[in-house]
FIPA-254205 format. One record per atom (N, C-alpha, C): residue in one letter; x, y, z. Coordinates in steps of 0.1 Angstrom, whole numbers, padded with zeros to 4 digits, always signed. Each point is the difference from the previous one (the first is absolute). Layout:
N
aXYZ;...
END
This chain:
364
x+0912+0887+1933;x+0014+0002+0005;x+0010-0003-0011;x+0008+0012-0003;x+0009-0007-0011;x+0012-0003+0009;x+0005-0011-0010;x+0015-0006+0003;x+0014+0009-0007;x+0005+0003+0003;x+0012+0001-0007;x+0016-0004+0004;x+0007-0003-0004;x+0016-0003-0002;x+0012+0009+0006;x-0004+0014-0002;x+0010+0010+0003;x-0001+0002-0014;x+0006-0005-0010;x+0002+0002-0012;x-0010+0008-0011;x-0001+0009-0002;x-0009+0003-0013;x+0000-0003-0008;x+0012-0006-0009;x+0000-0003-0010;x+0001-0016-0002;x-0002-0009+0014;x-0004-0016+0004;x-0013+0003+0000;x-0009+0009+0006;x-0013+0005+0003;x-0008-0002-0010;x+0004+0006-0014;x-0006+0003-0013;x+0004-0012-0005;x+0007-0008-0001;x+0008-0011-0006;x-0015-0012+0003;x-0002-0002+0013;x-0010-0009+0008;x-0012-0001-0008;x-0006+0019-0007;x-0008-0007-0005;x-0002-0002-0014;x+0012-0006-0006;x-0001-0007-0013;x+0001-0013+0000;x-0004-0001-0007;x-0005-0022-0003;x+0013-0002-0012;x+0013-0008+0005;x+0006-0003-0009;x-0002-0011-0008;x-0001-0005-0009;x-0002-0011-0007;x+0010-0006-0013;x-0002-0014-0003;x+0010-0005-0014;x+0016-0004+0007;x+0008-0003-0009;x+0011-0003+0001;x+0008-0002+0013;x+0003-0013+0003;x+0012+0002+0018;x+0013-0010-0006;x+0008+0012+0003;x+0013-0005-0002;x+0011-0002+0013;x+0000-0013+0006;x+0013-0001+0013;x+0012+0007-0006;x+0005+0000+0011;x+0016+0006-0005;x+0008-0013-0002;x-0005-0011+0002;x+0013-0010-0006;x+0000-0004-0008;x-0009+0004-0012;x+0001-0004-0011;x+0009+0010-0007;x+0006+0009+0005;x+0007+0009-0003;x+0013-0008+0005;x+0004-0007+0009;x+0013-0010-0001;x-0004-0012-0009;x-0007-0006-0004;x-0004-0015-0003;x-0005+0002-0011;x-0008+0006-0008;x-0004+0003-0018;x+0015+0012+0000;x+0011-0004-0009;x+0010+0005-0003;x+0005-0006-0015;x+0012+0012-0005;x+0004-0002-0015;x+0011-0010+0005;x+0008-0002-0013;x+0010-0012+0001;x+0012+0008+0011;x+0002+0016-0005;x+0010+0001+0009;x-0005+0009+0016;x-0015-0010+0001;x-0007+0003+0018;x-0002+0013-0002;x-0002+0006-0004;x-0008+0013-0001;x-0020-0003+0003;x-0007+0008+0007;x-0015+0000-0003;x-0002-0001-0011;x-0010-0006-0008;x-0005-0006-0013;x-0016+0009+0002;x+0000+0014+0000;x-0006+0010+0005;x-0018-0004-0007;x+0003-0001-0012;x-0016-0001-0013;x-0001-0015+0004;x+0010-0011+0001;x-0006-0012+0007;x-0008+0000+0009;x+0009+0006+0012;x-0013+0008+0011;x-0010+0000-0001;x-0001+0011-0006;x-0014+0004-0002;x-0009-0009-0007;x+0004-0006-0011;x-0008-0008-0004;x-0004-0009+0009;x+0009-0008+0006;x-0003-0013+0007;x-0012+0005+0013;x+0002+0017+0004;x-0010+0002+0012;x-0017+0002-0010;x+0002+0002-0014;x-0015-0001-0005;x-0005-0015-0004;x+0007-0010-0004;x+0000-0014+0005;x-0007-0001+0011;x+0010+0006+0010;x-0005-0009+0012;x-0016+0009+0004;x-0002+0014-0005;x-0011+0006+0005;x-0011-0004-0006;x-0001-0004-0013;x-0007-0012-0006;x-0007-0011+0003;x+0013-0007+0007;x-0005-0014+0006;x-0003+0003+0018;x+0001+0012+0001;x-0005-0001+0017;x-0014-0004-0003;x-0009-0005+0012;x-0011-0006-0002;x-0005+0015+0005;x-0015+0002+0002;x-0015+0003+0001;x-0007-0005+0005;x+0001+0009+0017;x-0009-0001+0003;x-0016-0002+0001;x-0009-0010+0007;x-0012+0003-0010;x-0007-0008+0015;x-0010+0011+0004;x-0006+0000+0015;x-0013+0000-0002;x-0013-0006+0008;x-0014-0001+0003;x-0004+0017-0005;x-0008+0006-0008;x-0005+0011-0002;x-0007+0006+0015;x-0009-0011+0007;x-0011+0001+0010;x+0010+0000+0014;x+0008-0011+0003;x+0007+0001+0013;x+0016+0005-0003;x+0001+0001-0013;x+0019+0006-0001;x+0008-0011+0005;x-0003-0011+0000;x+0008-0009+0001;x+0010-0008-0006;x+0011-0001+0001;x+0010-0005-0010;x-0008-0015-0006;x-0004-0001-0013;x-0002-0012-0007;x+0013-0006-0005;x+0008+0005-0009;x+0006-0007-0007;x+0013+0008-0008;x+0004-0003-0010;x+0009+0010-0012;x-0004-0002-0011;x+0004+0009-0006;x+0001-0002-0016;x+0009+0003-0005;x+0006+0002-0015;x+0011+0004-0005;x-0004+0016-0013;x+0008+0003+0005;x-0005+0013-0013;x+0003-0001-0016;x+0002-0010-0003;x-0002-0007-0016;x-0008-0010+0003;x-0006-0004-0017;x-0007-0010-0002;x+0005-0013-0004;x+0011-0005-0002;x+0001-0007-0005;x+0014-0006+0012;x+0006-0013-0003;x+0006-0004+0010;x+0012+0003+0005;x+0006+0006-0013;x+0013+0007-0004;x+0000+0016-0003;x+0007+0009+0005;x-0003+0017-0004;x+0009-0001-0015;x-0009+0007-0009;x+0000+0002-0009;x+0008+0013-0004;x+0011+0004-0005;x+0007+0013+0003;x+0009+0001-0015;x-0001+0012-0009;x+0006+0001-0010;x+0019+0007+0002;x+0004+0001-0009;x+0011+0006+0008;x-0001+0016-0009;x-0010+0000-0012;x-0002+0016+0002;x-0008+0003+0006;x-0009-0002+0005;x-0012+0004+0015;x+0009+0008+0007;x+0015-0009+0004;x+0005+0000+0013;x+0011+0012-0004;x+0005+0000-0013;x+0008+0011-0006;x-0005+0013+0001;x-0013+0007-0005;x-0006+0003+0001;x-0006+0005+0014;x-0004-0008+0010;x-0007+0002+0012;x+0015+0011+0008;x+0015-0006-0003;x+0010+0004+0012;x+0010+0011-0014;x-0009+0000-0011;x+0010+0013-0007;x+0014-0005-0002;x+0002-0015-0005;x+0010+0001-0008;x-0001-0013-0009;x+0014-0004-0002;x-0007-0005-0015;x+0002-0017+0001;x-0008-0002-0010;x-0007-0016+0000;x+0014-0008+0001;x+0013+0006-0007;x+0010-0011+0004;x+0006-0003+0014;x+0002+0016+0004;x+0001+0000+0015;x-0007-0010+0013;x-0011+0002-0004;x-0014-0009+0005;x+0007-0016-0001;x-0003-0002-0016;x+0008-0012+0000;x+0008-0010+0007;x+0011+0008-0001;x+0016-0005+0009;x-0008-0001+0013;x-0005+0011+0007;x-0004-0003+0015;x-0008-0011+0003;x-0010-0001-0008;x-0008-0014+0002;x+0009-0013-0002;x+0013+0001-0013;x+0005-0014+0001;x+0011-0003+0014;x+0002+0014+0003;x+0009+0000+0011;x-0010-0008+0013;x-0010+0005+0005;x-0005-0004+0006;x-0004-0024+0001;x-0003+0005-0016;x-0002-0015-0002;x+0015-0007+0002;x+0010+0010-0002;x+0013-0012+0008;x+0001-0003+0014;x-0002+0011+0006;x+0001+0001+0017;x-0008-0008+0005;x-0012-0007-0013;x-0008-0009+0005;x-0015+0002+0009;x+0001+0009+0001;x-0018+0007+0009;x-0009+0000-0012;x+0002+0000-0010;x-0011+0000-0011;x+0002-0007-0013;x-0011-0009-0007;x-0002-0002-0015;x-0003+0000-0006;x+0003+0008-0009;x-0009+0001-0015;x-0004-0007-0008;x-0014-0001+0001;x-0010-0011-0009;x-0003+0003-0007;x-0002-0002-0015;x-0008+0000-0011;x-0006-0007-0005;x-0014+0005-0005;x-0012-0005+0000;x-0007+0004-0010;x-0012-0008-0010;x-0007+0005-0009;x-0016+0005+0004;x-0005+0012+0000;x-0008+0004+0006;x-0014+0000-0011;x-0009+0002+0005;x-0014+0006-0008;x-0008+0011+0004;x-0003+0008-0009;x-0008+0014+0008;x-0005+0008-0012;x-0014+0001+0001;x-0009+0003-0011;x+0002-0006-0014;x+0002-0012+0003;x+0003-0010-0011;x+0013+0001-0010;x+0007+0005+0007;x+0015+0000-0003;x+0011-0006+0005;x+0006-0004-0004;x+0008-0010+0003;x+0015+0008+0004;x+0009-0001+0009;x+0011+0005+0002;x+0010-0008+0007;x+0008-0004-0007;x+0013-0009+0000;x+0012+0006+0013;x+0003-0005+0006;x+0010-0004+0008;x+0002+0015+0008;x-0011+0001+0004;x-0002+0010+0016;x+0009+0003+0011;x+0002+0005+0001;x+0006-0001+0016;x-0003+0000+0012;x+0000-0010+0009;x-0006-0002+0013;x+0018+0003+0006;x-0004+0004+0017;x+0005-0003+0008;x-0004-0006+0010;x+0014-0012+0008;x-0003-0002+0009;x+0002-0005+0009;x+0000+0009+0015;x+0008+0003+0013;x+0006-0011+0005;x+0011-0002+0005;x+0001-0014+0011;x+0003+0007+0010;x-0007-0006+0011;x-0002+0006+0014;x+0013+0001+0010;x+0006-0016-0002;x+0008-0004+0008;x+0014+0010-0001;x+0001+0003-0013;x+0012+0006-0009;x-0005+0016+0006;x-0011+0004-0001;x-0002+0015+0001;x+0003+0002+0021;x-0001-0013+0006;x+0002+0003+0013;x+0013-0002+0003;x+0010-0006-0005;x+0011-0002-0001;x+0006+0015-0001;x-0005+0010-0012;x+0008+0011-0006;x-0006+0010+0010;x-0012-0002+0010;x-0005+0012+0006;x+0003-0005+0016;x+0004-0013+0007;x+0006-0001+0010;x+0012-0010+0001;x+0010+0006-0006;x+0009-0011-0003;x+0010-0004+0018;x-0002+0008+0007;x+0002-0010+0012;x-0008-0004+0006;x-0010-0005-0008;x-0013-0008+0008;x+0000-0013-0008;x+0007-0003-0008;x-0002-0012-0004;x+0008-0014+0003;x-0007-0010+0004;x+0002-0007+0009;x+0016-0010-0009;x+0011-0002+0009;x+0009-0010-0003;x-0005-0013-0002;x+0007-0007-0010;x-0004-0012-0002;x+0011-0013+0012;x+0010+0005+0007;x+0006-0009+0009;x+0007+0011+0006;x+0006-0004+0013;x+0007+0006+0009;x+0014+0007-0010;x+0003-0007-0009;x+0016+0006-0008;x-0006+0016-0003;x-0011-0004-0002;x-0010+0013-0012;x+0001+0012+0013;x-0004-0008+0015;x+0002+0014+0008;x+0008+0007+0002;x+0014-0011+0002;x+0011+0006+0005;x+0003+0012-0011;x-0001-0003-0011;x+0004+0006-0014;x-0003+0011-0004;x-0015-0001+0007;x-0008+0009-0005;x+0001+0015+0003;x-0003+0008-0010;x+0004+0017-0001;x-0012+0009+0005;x+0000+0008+0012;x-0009+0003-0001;x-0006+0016-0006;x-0007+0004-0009;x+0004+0010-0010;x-0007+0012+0012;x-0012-0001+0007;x-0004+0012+0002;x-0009-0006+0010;x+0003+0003+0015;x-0006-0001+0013;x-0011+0011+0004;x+0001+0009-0009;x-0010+0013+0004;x-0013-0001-0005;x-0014-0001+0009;x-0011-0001-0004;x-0002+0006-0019;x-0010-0001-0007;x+0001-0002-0011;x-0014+0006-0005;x+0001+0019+0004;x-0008+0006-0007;x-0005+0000-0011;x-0013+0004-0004;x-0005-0003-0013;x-0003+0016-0005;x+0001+0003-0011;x+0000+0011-0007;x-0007+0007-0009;x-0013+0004+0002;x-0014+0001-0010;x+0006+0008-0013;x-0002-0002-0012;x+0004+0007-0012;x-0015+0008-0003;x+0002+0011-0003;x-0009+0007-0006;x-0007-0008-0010;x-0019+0000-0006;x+0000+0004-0005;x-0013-0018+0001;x-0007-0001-0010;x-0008-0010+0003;x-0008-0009-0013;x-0003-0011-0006;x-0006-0006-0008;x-0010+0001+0000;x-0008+0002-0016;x-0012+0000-0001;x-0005-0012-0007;x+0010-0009-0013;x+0000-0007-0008;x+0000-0011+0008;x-0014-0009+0001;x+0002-0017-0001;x+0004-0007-0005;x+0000+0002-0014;x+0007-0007-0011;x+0008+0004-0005;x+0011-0004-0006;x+0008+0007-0010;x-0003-0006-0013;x-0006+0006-0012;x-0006-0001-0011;x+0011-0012-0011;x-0004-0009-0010;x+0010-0003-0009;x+0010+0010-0005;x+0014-0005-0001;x+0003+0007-0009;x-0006+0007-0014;x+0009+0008-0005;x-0004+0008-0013;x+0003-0008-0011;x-0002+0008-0012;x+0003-0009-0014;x+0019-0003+0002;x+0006-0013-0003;x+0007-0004-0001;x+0009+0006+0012;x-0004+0000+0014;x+0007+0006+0009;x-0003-0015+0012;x+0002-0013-0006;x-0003-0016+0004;x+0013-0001+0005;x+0003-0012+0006;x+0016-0006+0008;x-0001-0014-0005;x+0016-0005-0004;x+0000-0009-0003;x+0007-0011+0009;x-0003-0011+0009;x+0013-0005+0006;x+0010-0009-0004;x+0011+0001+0002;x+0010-0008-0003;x-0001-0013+0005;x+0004-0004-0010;x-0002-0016+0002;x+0012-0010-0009;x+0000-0014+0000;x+0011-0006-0007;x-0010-0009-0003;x-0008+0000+0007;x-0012-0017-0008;x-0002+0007-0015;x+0001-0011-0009;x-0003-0002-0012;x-0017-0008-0003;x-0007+0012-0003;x-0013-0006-0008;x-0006+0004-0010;x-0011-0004-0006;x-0003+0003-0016;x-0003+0012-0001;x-0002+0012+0013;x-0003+0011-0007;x+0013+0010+0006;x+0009-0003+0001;x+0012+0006-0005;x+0006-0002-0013;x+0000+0007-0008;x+0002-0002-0015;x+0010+0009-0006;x+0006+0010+0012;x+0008+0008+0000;x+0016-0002-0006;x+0009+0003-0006;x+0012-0007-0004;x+0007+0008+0013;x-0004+0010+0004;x+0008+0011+0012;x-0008-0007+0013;x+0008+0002+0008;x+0001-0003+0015;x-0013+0007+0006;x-0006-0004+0011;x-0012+0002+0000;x+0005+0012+0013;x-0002+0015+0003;x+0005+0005+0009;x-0013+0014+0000;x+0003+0001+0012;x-0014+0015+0006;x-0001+0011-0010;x-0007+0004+0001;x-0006+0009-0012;x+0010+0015+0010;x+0001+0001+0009;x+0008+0007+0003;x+0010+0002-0004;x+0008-0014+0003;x+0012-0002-0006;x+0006+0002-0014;x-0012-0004-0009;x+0004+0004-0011;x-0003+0016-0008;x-0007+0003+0008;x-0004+0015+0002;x+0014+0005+0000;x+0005-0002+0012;x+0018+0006+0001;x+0005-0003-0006;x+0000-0008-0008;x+0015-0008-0006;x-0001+0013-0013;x-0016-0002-0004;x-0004+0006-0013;x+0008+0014+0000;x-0007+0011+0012;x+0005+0010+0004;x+0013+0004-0001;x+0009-0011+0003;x+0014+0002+0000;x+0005+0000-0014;x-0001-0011-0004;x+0003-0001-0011;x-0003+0010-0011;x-0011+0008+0003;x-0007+0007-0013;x+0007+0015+0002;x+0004+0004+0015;x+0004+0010+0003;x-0008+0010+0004;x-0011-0003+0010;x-0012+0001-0002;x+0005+0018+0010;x+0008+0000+0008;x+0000+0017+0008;x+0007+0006-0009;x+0009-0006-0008;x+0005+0011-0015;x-0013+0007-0004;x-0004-0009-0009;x-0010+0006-0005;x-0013+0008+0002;x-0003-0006+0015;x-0014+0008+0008;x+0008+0016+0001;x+0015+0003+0003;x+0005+0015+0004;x+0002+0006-0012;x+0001-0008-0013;x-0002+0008-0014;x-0008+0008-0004;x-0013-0015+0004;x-0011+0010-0004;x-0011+0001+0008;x+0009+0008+0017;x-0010+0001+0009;x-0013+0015-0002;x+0007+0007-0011;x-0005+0011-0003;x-0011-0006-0021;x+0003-0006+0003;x-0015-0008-0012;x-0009-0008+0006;x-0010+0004+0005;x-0006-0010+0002;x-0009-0011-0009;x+0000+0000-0016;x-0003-0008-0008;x+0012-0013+0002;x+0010+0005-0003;x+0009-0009+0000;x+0000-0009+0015;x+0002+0005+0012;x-0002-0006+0015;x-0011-0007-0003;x-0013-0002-0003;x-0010-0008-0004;x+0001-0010-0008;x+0007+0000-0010;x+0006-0008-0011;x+0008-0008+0008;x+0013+0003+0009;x+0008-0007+0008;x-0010-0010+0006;x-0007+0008+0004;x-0005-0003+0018;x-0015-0017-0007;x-0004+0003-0013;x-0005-0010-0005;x+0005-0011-0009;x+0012+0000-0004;x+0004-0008-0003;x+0009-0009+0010;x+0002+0006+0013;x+0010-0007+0011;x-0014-0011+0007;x-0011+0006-0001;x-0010-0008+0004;x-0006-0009-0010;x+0003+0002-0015;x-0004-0015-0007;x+0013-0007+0002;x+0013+0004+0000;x+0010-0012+0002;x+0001-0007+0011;x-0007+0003+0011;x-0001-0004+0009;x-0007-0009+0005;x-0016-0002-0011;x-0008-0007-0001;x+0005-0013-0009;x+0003+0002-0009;x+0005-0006-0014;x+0009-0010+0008;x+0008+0006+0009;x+0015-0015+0002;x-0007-0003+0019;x-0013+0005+0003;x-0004-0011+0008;x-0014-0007-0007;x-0002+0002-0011;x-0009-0008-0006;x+0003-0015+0002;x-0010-0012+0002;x+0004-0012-0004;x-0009-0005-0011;x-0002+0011-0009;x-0009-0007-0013;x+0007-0006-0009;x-0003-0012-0013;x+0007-0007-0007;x+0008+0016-0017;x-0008+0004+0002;x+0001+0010-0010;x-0007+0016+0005;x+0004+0009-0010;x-0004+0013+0003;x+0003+0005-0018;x-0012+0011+0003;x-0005+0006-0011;x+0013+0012-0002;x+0009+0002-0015;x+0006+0006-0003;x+0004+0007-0013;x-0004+0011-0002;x-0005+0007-0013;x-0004-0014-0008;x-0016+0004+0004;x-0009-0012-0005;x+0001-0016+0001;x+0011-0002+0004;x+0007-0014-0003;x+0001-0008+0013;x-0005-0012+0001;x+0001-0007+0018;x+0016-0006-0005;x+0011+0005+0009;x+0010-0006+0006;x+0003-0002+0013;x+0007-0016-0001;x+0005-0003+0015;x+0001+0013+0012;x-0003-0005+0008;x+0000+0009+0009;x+0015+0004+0005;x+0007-0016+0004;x+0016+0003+0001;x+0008+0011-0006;x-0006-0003-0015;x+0011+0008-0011;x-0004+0010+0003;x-0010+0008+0003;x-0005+0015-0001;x+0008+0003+0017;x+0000-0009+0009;x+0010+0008+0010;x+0015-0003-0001;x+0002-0004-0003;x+0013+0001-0001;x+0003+0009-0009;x-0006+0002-0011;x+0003+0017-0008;x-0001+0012+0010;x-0012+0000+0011;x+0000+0010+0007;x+0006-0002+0011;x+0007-0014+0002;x+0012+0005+0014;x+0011+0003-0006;x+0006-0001-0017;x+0010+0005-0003;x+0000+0019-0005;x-0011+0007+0005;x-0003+0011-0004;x+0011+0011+0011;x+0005+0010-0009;x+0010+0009+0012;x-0007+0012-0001;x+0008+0011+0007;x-0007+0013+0000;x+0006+0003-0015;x+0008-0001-0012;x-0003+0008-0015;x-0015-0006-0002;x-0004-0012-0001;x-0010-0009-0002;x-0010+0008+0005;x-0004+0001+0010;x-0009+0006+0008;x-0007+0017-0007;x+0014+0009+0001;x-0001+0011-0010;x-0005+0000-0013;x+0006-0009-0006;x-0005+0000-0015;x-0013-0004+0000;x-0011-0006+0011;x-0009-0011+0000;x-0006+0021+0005;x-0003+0003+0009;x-0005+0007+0000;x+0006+0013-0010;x+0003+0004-0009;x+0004+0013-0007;x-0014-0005-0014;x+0011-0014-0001;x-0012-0005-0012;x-0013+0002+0003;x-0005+0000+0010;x-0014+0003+0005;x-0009+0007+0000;x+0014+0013+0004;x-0009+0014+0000;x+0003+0003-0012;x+0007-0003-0010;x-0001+0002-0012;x-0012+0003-0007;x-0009-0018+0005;x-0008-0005-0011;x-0012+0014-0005;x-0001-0003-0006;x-0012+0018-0003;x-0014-0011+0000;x-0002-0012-0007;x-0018-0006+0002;x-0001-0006+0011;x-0010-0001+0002;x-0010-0001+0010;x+0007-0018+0006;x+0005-0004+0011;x-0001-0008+0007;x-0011-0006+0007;x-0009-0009-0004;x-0011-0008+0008;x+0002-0010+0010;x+0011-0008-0001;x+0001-0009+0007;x+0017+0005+0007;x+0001+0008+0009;x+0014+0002+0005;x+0005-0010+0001;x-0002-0004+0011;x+0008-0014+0010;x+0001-0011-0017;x-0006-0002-0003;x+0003-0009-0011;x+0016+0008-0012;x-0006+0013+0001;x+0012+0007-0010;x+0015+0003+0004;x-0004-0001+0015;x+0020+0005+0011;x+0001-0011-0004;x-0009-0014+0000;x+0009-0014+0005;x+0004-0004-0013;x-0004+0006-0009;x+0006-0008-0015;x+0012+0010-0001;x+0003+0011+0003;x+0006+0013-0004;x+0013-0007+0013;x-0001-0005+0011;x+0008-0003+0011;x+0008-0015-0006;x-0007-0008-0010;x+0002-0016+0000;x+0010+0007-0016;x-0004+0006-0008;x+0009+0004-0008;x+0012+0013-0001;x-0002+0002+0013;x+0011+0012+0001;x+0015-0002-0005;x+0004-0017+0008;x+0011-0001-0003;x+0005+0000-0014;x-0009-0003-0009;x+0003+0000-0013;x+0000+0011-0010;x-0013+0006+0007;x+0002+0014-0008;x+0007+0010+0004;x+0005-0001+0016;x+0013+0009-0001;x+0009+0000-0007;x+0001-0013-0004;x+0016-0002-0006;x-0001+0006-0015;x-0013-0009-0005;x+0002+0005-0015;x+0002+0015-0004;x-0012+0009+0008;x-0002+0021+0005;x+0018-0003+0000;x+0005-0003+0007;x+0019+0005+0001;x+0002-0003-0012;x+0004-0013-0007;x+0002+0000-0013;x-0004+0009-0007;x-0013+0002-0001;x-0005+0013-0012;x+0008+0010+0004;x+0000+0007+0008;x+0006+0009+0005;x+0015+0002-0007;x+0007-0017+0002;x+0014+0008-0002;x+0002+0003-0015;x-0009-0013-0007;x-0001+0003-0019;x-0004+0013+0001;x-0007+0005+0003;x-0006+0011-0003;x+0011+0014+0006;x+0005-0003+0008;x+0015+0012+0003;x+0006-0004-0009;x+0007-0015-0007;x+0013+0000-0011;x-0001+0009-0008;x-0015-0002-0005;x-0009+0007-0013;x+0001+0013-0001;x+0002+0004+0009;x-0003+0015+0005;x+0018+0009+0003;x+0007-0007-0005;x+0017+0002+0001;x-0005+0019-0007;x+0014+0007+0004;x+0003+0015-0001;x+0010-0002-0009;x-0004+0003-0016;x+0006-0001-0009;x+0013+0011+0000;x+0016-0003-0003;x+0004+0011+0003;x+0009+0002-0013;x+0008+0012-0001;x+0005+0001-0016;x+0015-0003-0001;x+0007-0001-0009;x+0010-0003-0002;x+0015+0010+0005;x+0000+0011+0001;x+0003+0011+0003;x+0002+0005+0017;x-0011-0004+0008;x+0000+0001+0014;x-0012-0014+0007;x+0000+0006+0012;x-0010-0011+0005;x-0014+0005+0008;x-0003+0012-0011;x-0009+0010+0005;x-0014-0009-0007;x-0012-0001+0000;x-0007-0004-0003;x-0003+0006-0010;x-0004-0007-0013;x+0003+0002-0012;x-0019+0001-0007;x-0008+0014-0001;x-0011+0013-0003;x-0003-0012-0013;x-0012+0001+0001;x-0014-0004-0011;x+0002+0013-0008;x+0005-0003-0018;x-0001+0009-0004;x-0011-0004-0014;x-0009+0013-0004;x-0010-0006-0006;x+0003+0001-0016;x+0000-0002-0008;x+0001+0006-0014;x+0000+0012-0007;x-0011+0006+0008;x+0002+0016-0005;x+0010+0006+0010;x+0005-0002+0012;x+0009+0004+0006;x+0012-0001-0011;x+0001-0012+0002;x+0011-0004-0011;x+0004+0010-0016;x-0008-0002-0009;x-0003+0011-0010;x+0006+0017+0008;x-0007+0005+0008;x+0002+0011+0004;x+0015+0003+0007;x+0006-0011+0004;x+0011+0003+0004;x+0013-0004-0007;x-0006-0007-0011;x+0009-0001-0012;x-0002+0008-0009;x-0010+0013-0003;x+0005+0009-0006;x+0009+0011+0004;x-0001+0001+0017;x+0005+0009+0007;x+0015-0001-0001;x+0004-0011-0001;x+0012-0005-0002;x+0010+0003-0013;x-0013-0002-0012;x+0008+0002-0012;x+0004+0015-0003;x-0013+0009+0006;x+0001+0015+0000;x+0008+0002+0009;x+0007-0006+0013;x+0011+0001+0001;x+0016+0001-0003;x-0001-0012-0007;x+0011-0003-0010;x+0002+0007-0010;x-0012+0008-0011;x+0001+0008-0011;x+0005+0011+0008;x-0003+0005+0008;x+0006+0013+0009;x+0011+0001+0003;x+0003-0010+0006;x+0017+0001+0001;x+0012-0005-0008;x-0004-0004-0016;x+0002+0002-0013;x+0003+0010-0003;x-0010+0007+0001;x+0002+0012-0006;x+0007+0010+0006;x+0005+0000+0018;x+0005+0006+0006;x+0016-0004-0004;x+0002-0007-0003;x+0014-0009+0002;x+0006+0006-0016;x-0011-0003-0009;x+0003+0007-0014;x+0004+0020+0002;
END
């Protein structure tokens, strides 16, 4: 016997298995921007959070009987990068960013960082997340949460009386784990404790953060729309924004710089004073070079740590080299004043005298 709805298009609906992501609708009043707007990529994120930490089911194979749960990561905390997550929702890792710190203010989540191991590699200051419950039932039933004294009832607002449908998002996980970060794609956290392996003279702040600051400063959308139509050059950008980025969240005592170990401080503070001419001249010099580059990343960062200087001096040559080059002009007008060669000369000084005898002899 079949069942049906009335509906054909509820009919055909019935037999799909939706799975992944549930988002209430009150997180759409309660996860909001400063001026209450939906905090829309927060959203979302916070519902793959939470689809993460739902537990797993896990039943008797022989009677199907509910045994127990499990969690769908391995470790105690979900492990989650923020380019995974850039990436996974199609936009971009700074975007991501803000939403995750947004969230960490509203308070439903923390960002941990952690030093990991995995195939005998070592990876510095990870990112974990992770959920607080009380905080996430707060933002998904906020008139269910209980007053702390009678003032609290009288007082109390109530946002939304209407049962509190849940909303399946397309679309489903396959990933148990989310892998280490990539090469220098680590998080650093902020902090004010002072200990011996901070050796930094610069303020210790997220590799994100200084990601932006760098970007701003360098002029980094100038120059990607310059030379959106080069792609040597966009590569050249796109690898040197990623050693500066490594270099001023390094906490090493020193770093390697055309051949030479200098403080690590001094080599960033040359590259947080770097602008977009800086930046230009660092990649022109580049594509310049005609021999063979072996060690790039070693050759942008020495080419990046001396920009400031060799731009200046390239201007100076430049301008000796225009004085030098002045438009000699003659005494008579201010027309530029002809290279004449010697035999020019000769030949037009006879023309002249055979001139003069001619009209001698005319005059006589």
């Amino acid at each position: 016997m079949e069942y049906t709805s009335g509906n054909e298009i509820a009919d055909r609906l019935s037999a799909m298995n939706f799975s992944g992501n549930v988002i209430p609708p009150t997180w759409f009043k309660t996860v909001t921007k400063e001026k209450g707007k939906p905090y829309l990529l927060a959203i979302i994120i916070l519902s793959e959070i939470v689809y993460w930490y739902r537990p797993i089911e896990i039943r008797d194979e022989e009677t199907g009987e509910f045994v127990g749960y499990r969690t769908k990561f391995k470790k105690d905390l979900l492990q989650k990068s923020y380019q995974s997550l850039a990436e996974y929702y199609h936009v971009s890792k700074r975007q991501v960013t803000a939403a995750i710190v947004a969230l960490e203010k509203i308070g439903v989540i923390k960002r941990v960082f952690r030093e990991i191991t995995k195939a005998g590699k070592v990876y510095n200051n990870v990112l974990f997340i992770q959920l607080y419950p009380d905080k996430l039932q707060e933002l998904t039933y906020p008139q269910r949460v209980e007053p702390k004294n009678m003032k609290d009832v009288e007082n109390a607002k109530i946002i939304d009386n209407t049962p509190l449908p849940q909303k399946n998002v397309t679309g489903c996980h396959q990933k148990m784990e989310e892998p280490p970060t990539k090469k220098c794609e680590t998080n650093t956290e902020n902090t004010k404790e002072i200990t011996n392996n901070t050796l930094n003279p610069i303020f210790s702040v997220h590799e994100d953060n200084y990601k932006q600051c760098f970007l701003e400063q360098i002029g980094y959308d100038v120059i990607k729309a310059d030379y959106k139509d080069d792609s040597a050059a966009s590569a050249v950008l796109e690898q040197c924004v990623e050693i500066a980025v490594c270099v001023l969240n390094s906490k090493k005592r020193k770093i390697l710089v055309n051949s030479q170990w200098q403080p690590i401080g001094i080599v960033q503070q040359k590259l947080l004073s770097l602008n977009l001419s800086h930046m230009r001249f660092v990649i022109a010099e580049f594509l310049k070079n005609k021999t063979e580059v072996k060690k790039i990343r070693s050759y942008l960062l020495t080419c990046m740590v001396n920009a400031v200087y060799g731009l200046e001096i390239k201007t100076a040559n430049n301008r000796i080299a225009n004085s030098k080059q002045k438009v000699k002009t003659n005494i008579f007008n201010s027309f530029p004043q002809r290279e004449i060669s010697k035999m020019q000369m000769d030949s037009l000084e006879k023309k002249l005298l055979c001139a003069r005898s001619e009209y001698c002899e005319k005059s006589v």
